[in-house]
C-alpha positions as CSV (number, residue, x, y, z in Angstrom):
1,X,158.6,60.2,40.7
2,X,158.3,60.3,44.5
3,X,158.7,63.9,46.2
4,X,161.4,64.7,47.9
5,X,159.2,64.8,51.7
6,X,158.2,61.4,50.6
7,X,161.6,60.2,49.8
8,X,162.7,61.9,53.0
9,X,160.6,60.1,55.4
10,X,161.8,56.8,53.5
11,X,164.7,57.7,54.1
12,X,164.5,57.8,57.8
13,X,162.7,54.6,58.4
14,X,165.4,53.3,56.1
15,X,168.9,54.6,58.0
16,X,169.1,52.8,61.3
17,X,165.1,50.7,62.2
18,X,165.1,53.2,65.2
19,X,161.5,53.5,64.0
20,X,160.9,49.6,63.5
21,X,162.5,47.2,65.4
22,X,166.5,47.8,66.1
23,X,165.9,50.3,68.9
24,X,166.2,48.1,71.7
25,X,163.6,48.9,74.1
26,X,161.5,46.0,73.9
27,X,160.9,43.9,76.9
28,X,161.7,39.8,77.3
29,X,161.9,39.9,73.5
30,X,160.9,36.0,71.1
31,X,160.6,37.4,68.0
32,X,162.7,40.6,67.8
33,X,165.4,38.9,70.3
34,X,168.7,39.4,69.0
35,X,168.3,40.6,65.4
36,X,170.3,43.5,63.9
37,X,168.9,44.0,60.5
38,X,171.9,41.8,58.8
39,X,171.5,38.5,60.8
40,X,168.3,37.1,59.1
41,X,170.1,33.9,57.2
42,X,170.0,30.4,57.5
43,X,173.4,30.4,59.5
44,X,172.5,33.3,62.3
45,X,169.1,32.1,62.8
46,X,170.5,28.1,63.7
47,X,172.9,30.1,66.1
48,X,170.0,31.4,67.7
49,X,168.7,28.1,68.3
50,X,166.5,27.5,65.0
51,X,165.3,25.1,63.6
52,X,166.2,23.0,67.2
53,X,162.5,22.6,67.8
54,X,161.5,21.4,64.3
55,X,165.0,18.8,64.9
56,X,163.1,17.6,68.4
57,X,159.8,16.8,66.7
58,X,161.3,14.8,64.5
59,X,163.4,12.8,67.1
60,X,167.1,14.2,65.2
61,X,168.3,15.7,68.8
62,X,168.7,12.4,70.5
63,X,165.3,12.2,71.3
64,X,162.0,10.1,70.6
65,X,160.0,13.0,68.8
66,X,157.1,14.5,69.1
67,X,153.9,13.1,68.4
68,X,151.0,15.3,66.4
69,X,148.6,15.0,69.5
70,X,152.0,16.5,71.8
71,X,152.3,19.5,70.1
72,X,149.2,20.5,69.4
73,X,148.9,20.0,73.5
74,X,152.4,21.9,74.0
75,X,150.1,24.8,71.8
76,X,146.9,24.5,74.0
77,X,149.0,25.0,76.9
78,X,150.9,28.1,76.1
79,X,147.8,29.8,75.7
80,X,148.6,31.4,72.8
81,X,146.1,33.0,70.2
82,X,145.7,34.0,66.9
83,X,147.7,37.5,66.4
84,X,146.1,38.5,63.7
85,X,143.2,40.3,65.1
86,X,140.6,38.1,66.4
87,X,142.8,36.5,68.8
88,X,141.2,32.5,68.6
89,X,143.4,29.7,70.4
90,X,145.8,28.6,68.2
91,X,146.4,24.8,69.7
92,X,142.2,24.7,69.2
93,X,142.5,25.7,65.4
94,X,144.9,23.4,64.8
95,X,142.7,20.6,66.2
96,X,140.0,21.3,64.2
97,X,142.0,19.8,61.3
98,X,140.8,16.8,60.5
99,X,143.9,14.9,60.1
100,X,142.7,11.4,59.0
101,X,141.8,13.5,56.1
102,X,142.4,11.2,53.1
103,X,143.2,13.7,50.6
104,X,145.8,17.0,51.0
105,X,145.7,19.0,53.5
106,X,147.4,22.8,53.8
107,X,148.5,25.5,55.9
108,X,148.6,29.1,55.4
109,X,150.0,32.0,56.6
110,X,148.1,35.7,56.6
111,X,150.7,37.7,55.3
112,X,148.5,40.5,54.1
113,X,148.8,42.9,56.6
114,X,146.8,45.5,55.2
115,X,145.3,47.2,58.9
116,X,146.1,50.8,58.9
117,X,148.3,51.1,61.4
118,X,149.9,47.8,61.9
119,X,153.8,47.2,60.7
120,X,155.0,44.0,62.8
121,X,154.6,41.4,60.2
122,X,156.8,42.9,57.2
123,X,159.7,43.2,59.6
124,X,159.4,39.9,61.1
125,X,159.4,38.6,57.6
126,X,162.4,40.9,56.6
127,X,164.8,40.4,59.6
128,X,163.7,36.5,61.1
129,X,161.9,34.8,58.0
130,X,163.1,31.5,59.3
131,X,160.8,31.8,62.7
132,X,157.9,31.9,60.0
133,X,159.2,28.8,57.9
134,X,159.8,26.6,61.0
135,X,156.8,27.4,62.4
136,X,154.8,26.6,59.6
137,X,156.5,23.4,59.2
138,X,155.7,22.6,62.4
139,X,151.9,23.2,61.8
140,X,152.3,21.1,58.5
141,X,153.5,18.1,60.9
142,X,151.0,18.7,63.8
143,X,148.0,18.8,61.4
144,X,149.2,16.7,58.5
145,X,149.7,19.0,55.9
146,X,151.4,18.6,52.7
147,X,152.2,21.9,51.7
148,X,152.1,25.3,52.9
149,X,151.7,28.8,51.5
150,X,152.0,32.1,52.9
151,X,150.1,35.2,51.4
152,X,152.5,38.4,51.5
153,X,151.1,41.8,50.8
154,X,151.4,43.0,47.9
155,X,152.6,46.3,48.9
156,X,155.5,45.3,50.6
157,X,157.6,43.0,47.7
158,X,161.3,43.5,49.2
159,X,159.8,41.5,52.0
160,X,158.5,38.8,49.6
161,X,162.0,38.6,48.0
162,X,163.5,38.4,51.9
163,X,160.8,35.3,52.3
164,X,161.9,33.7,48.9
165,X,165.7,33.6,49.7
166,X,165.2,32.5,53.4
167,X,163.2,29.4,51.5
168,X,165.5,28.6,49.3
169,X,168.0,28.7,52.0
170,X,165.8,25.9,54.1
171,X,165.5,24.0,51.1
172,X,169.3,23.6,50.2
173,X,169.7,22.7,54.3
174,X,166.9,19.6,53.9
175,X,163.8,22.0,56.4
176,X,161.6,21.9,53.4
177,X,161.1,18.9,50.5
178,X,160.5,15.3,50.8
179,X,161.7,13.3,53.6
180,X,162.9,16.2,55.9
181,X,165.8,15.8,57.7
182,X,165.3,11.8,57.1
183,X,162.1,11.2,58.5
184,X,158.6,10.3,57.2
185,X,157.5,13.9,57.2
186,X,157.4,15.5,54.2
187,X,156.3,19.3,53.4
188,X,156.4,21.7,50.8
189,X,156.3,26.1,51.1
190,X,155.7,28.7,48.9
191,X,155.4,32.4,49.0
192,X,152.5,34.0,46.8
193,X,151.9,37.8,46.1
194,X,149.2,39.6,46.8
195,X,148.4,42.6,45.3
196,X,147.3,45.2,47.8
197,X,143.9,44.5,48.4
198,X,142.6,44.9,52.2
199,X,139.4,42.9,52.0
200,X,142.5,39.8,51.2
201,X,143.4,40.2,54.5
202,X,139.9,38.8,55.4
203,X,140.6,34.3,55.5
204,X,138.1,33.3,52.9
205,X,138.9,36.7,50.3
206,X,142.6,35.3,50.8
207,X,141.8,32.1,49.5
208,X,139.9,33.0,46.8
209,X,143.1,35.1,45.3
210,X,145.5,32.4,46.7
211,X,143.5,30.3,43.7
212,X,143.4,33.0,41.4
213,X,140.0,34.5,42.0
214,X,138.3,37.6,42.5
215,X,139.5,38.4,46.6
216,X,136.0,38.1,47.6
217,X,135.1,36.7,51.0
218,X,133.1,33.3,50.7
219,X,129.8,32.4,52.8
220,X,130.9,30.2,56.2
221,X,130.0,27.5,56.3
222,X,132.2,25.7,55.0
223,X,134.8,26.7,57.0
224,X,138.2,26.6,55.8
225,X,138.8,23.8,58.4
226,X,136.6,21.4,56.2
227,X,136.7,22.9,53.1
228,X,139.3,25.8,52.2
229,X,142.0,26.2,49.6
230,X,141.9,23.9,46.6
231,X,138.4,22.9,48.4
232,X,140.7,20.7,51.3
233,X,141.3,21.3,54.7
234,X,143.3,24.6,55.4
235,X,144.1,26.2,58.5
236,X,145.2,30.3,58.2
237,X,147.5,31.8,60.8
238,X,148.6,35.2,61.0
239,X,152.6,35.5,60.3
240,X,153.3,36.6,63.7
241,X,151.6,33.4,65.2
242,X,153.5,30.7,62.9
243,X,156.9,32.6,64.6
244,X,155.9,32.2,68.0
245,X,155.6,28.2,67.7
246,X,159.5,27.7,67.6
247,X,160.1,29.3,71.1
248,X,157.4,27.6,72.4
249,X,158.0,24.1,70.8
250,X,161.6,24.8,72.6
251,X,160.6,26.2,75.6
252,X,157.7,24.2,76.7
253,X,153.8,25.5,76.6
254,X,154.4,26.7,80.0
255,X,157.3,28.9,80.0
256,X,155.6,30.8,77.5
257,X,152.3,31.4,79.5
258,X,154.1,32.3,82.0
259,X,155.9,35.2,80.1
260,X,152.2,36.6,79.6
261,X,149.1,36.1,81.7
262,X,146.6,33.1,82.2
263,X,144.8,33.4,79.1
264,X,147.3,35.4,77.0
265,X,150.1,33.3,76.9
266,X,153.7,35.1,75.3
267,X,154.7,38.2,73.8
268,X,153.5,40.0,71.3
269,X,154.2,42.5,69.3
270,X,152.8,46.2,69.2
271,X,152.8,48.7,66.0
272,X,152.8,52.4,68.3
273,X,152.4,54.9,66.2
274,X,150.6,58.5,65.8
275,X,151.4,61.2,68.5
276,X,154.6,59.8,70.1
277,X,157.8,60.8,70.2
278,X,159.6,57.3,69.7
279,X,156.9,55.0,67.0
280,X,157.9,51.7,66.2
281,X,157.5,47.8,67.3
282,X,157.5,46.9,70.5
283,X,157.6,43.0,71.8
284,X,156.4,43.1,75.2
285,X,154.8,40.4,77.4
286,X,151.4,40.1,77.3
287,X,149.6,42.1,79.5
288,X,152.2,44.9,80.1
289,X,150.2,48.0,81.1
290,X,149.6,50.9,78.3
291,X,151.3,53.0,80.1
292,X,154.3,51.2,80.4
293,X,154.2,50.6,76.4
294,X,153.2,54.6,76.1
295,X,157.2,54.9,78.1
296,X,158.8,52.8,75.9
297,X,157.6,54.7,72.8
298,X,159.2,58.0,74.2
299,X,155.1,59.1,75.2
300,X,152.7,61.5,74.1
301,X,154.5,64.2,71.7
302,X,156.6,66.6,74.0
303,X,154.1,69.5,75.0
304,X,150.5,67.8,74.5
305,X,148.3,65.1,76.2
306,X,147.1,61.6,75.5
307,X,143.5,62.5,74.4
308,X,142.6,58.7,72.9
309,X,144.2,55.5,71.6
310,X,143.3,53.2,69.0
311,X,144.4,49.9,70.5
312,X,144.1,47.7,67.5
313,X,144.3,48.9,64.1
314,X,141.6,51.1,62.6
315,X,139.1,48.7,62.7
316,X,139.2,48.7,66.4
317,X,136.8,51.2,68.6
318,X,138.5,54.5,69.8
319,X,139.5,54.7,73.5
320,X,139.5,57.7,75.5
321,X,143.1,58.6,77.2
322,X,141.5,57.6,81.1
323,X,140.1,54.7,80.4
324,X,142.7,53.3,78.2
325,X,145.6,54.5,81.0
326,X,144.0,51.7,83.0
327,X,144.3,49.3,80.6
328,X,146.7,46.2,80.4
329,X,148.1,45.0,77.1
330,X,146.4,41.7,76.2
331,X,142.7,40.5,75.2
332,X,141.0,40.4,77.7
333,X,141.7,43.8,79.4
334,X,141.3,45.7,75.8
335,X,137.4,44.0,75.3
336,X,136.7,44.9,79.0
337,X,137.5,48.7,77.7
338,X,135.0,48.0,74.8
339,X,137.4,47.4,72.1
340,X,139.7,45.1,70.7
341,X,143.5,44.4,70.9
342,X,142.9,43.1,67.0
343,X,146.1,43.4,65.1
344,X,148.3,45.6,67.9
345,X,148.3,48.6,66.1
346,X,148.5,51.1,68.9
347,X,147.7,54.4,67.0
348,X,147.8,57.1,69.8
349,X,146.0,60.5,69.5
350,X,146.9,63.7,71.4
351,X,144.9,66.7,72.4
352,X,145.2,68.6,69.1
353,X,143.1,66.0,67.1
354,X,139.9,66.6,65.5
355,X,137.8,63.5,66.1
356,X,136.2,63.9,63.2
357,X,138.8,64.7,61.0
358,X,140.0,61.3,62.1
359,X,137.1,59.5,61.7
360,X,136.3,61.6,58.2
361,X,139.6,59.7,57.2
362,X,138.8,56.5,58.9
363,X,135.7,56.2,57.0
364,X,137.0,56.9,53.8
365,X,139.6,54.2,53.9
366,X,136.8,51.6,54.5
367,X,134.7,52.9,52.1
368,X,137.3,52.8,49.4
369,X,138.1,49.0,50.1
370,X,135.1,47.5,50.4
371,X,135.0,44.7,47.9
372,X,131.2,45.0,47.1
373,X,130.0,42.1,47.2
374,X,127.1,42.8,50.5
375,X,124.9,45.6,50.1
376,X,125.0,46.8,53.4
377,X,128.7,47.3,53.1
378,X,129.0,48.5,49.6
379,X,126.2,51.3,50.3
380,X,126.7,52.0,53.8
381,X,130.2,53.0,53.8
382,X,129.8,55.3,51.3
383,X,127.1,56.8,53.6
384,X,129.2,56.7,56.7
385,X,131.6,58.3,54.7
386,X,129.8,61.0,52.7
387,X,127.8,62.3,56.3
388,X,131.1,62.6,57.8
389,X,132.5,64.4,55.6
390,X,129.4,67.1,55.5
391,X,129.8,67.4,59.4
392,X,133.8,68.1,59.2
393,X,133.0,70.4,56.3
394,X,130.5,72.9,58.8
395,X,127.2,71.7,56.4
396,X,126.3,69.1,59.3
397,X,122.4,69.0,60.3
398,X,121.2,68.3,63.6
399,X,120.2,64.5,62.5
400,X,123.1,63.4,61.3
401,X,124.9,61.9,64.4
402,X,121.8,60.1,64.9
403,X,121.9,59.1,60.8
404,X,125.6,57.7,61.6
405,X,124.8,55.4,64.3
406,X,121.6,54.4,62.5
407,X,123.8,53.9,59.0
408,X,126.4,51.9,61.5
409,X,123.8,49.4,63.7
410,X,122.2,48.6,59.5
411,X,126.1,47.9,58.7
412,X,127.1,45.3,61.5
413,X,126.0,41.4,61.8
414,X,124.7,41.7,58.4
415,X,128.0,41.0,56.0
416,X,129.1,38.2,54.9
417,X,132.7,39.0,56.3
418,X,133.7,41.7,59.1
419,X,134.8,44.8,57.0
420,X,131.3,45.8,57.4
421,X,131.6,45.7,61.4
422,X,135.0,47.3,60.8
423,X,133.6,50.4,59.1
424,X,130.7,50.9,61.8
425,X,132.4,50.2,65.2
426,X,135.1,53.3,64.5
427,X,131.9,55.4,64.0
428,X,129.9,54.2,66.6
429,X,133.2,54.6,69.5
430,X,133.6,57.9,68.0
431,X,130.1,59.1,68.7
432,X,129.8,57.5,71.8
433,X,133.4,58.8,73.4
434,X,133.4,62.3,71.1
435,X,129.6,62.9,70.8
436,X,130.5,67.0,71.6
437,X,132.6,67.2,69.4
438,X,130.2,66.2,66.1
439,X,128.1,68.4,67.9
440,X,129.9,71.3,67.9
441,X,130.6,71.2,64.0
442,X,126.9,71.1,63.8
443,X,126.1,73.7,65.8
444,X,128.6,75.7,64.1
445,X,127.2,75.1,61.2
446,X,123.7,75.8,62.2
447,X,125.2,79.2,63.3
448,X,126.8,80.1,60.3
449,X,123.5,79.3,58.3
450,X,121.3,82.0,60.4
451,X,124.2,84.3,60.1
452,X,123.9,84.1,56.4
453,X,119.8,84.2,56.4
């Protein structure tokens, strides 16, 4: 039975979304615009203009439709890119399809969001599940799909159930089926549950469960672009990038790069959580400073200072407080810091964390989920891990930060998928931002050893 501390902080997240998405202090809002926790139906979401962009493509607003080459254009155009983490050009993916494909073809939407950290996608798929089902029916058109799937998390089921209902509800209207809407276009989606497992969140691992495998990354090539589920052409989107492609399909590729910044077209949406007084999800334009998203999430607890952020889920490299104060929200600006904007998990650190406390727990996480299948991941977490913890525990040795960064530069490039790189680059930012403070543990330690001789 959950305890009653558990069941209060529940509780809290549960009352009013101040903490998710309800609290109103986002900026030029796509996703989050206009949603009030109740208004997620069929019905509220056509109000809000859905499913108008999936009606032009077909020609059914008085029109002459779309064309497969127009909106995978419209897509280059607005610049945007993949939001899942690694942030790849979303009109390009789609053109890799090969659409004179003879066979099926599919789409599917990342739903595992398994990033410590992040929180975006559940409530998108909670409070405006129809963004994600037209926008994955427009990528079923543009690339020729037949049938689409999304992969849900399988930690979050009430959001699964949300999904379901919503698709049942485009299915009664005539979205989804054969024949949509009257045309020629036809296209089929279902939701699938996933059952927890980070190293799913990976493309290749997610296909392997989506068939009913082991979720175990697959060697590339064959990318899933050639030869993914079912061994046919798939393309994978993250869930927050199918729900962008409405507004933009409505709004032409330009409007939306011009809500962003050349190169980072859009909003998107940021997880802040950690050492603030106000954490939630914030949709903000694309290269809105950090320290304009740090005001918006009520700053740095009252009483202490910013001391480092994680920009982009744990996998991301640590940033120290100055450098990321300079910092614009978007790509480009994050990988110029030497990090990654990755999933938009903004985890922000004040001045009373022990940098290697966090990174004790960091490690640990990675460890734990590493699916096993590459040596260098399978053994060299656990040797991140284990070496943190004897430096956090005061029985550190002098060679150890040098054994960490060794450990880490064996891990990276050499694993079949990126959980490896994710495991080492936390340990290598940590060292190379908070090298005195794995010091000072050691010394410490050193110290208390003569004491005792």
């Amino acid at each position: 039975m959950m305890n009653a501390a558990a069941q209060a902080v529940l509780a809290k997240f549960a009352a009013s979304g101040k903490e998710t998405c309800f609290h109103g202090r986002h900026i030029e809002p796509q996703i989050y615009a206009d949603l009030n926790g109740s208004n997620w139906g069929l019905k509220d979401y056509e109000a809000r203009g859905g499913y108008a962009a999936l009606r032009t493509i077909l020609g059914k607003d008085g029109g002459e439709g779309l064309t497969q080459d127009a909106v995978i254009a419209t897509l280059k155009e607005s610049a945007l890119r993949g939001r899942g983490g690694a942030g790849f050009p979303t009109g390009l993916k789609w053109s890799f399809m090969p659409r004179q494909f003879p066979g099926e073809k599919y789409v599917v939407c990342n739903s595992d969001e398994g990033e410590p950290g992040t929180c975006k996608d559940r409530e998108i798929l909670m409070h405006n599940p129809h963004t994600v089902i037209e926008g994955m029916i427009i990528a079923g058109f543009a690339m020729g799909a037949c049938a689409g799937y999304n992969y849900i998390h399988g930690e979050i089921f009430r959001a699964y159930e949300r999904f379901e209902e919503a698709l049942e509800e485009a299915r009664a209207a005539g979205y989804l089926g054969k024949n949509i809407m009257g045309s020629n276009f036809s296209f089929e989606l279902f939701a699938h549950h996933g059952f927890g497992a980070y190293i799913c969140g990976e493309e290749t691992a997610l296909l392997e469960s989506l068939e009913g495998k082991k979720g175990q990354p697959r060697f590339k090539p064959p990318f899933p672009a050639s030869f993914g589920l079912y061994g046919k052409p798939t393309t994978i989107n993250n869930t927050e990038t199918f729900a962008a492609v409405p507004w933009i399909i409505r709004n032409g590729g330009n409007a939306y790069l011009e809500v962003g910044k050349p190169n980072n077209g859009g909003t998107k949406i940021y997880s802040v959580s950690g050492d603030v007084n106000l954490p939630g999800n914030y949709e903000v334009p694309m290269g809105t400073p950090f320290s304009t998203l740090l005001e918006l999430a009520g700053g740095v607890r009252t009483g202490r200072k910013l001391k480092a952020v994680i920009p982009g889920g744990s996998s991301s490299p640590v940033v120290p407080a100055d450098m990321m104060m300079e910092c614009t929200m978007d790509y480009d600006s994050i990988a110029k810091a030497g990090s990654m904007l990755g999933s938009g998990a903004v985890i922000v650190m004040d001045d009373s964390r022990d940098m290697v406390e966090c990174l004790l727990r960091l490690s640990y996480f990675y460890q734990h989920e590493s699916c096993g299948q590459c040596t260098p991941c399978r053994e060299g977490t656990g040797w991140l891990w284990r070496v943190v913890k004897r430096i956090h525990e005061g029985k550190g040795r002098p060679e150890d930060i040098a054994l960490l960064d060794e450990v880490a530069g064996n891990i990276m490039g050499r694993t079949i998928c990126a959980l490896g790189d994710a495991a080492a680059m936390p340990v290598r930012a940590m060292i190379k931002h908070f090298r005195h403070e794995f010091e000072a543990k050691i010394a410490a330690a050193a110290q208390t050893s003569a004491v005792a001789a």
